[in-house]
GUMAR-919178 format. One record per residue (C-alpha): residue in one letter; chain; x, y, z. Coordinates in Angstrom, 3 decimals. Layout:
residues N
pt numar = A | gukol = A | x = X | y = Y | z = Z
...
END
This chain:
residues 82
pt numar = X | gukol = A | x = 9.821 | y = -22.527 | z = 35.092
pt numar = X | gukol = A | x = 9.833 | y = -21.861 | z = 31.520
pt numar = X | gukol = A | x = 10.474 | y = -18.661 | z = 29.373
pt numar = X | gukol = A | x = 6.433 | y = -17.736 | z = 29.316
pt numar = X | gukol = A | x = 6.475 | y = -17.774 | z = 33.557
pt numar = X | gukol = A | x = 9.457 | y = -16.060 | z = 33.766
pt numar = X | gukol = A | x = 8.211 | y = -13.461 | z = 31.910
pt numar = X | gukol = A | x = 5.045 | y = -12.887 | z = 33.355
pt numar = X | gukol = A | x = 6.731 | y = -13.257 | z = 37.092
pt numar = X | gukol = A | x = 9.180 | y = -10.669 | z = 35.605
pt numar = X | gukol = A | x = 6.943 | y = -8.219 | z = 34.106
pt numar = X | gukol = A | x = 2.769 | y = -9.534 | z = 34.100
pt numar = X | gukol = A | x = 2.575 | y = -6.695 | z = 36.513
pt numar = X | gukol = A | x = 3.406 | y = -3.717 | z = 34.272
pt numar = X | gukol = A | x = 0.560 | y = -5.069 | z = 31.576
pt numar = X | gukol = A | x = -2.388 | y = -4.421 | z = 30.895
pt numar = X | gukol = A | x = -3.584 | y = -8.074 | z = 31.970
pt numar = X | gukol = A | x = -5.327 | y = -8.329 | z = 34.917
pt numar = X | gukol = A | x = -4.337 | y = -12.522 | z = 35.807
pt numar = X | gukol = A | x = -1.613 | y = -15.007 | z = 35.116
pt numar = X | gukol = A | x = -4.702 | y = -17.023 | z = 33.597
pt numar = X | gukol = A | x = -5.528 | y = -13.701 | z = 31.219
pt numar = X | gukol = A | x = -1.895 | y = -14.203 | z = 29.773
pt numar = X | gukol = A | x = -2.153 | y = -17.640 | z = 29.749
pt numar = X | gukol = A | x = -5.240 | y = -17.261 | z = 27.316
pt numar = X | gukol = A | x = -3.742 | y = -14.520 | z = 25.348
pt numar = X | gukol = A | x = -0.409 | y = -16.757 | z = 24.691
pt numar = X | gukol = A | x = -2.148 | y = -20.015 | z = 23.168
pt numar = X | gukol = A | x = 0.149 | y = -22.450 | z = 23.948
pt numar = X | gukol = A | x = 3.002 | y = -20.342 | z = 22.651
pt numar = X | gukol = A | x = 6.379 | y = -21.475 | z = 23.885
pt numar = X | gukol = A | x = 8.348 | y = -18.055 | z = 23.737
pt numar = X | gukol = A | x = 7.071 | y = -14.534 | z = 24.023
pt numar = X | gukol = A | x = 8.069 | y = -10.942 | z = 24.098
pt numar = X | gukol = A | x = 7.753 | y = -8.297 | z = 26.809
pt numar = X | gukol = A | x = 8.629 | y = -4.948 | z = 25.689
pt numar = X | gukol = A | x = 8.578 | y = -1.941 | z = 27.992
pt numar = X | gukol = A | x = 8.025 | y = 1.525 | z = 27.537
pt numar = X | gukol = A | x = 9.590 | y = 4.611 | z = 28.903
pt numar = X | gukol = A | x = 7.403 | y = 7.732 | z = 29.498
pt numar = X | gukol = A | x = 4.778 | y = 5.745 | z = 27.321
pt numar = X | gukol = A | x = 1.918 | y = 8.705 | z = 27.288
pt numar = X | gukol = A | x = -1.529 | y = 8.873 | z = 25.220
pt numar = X | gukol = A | x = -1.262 | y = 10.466 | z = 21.786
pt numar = X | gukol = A | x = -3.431 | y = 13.885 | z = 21.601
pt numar = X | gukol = A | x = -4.328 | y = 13.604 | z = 18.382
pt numar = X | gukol = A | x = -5.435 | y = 10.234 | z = 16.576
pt numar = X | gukol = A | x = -4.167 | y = 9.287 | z = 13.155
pt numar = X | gukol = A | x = -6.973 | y = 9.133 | z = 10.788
pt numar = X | gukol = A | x = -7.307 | y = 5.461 | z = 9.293
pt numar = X | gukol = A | x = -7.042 | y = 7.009 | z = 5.895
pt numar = X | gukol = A | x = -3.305 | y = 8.268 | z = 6.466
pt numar = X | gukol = A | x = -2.492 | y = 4.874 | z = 8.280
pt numar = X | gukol = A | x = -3.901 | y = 2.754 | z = 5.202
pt numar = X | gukol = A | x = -1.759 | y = 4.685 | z = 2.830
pt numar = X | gukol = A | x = 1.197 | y = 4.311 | z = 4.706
pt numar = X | gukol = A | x = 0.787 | y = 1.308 | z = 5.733
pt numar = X | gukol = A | x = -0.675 | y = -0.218 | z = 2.266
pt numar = X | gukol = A | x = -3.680 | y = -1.784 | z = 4.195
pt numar = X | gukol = A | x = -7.516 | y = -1.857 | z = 3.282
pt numar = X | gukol = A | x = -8.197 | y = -2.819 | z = 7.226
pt numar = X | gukol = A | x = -6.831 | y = -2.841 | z = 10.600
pt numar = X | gukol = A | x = -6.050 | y = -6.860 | z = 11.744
pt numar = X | gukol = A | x = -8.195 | y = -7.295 | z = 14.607
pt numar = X | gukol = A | x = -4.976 | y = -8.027 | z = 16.602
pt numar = X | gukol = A | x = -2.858 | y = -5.084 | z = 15.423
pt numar = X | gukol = A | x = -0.347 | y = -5.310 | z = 13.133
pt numar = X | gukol = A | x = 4.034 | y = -4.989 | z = 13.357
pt numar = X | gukol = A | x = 5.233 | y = -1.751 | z = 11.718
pt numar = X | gukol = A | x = 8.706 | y = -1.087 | z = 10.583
pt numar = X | gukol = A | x = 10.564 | y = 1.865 | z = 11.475
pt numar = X | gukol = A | x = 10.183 | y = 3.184 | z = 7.666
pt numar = X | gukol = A | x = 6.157 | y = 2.922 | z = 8.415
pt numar = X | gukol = A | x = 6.433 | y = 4.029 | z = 11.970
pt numar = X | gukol = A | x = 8.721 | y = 7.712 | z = 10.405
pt numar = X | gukol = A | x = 5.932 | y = 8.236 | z = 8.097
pt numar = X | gukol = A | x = 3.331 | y = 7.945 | z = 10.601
pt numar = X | gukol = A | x = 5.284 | y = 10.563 | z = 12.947
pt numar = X | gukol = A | x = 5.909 | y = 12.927 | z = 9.442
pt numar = X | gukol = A | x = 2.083 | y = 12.925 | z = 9.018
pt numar = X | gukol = A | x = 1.701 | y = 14.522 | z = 12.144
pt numar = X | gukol = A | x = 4.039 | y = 16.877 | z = 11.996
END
């Protein structure tokens, strides 16, 4: 079994995935991947207006598959909504 199975035998049933062949899809012939779990993960109440993100984030558009934010970029986010 290799590093993608263990994985998803580890964890595939905390995602949001709903099949082994969903994740198989979504990993593209990947070798490694990265699980990461979140404690008293809730919905935000109030959205962050793509304006503030852009500015902080120096961005014209949002990737269509997200985008990694430092933690500098993830305090400024959280400041903005203070």
């Amino acid at each position: 079994m290799d590093d993608l199975d263990k994985l998803w035998n580890s964890y595939g049933p905390e995602t949001c995935l709903y099949s082994y062949e969903e994740y198989d899809d979504l990993m593209r012939g990947k070798e490694k991947a990265t699980f990461v779990r979140f404690k008293d993960l809730h919905e935000g109440f109030k959205p962050i207006p793509f304006n503030l993100i852009s500015m902080i984030l120096e961005i014209e558009r949002m990737p269509r598959r997200g985008r990694y934010i430092n933690k500098e970029q993830v305090d400024g986010l959280i400041k903005s909504l203070e």
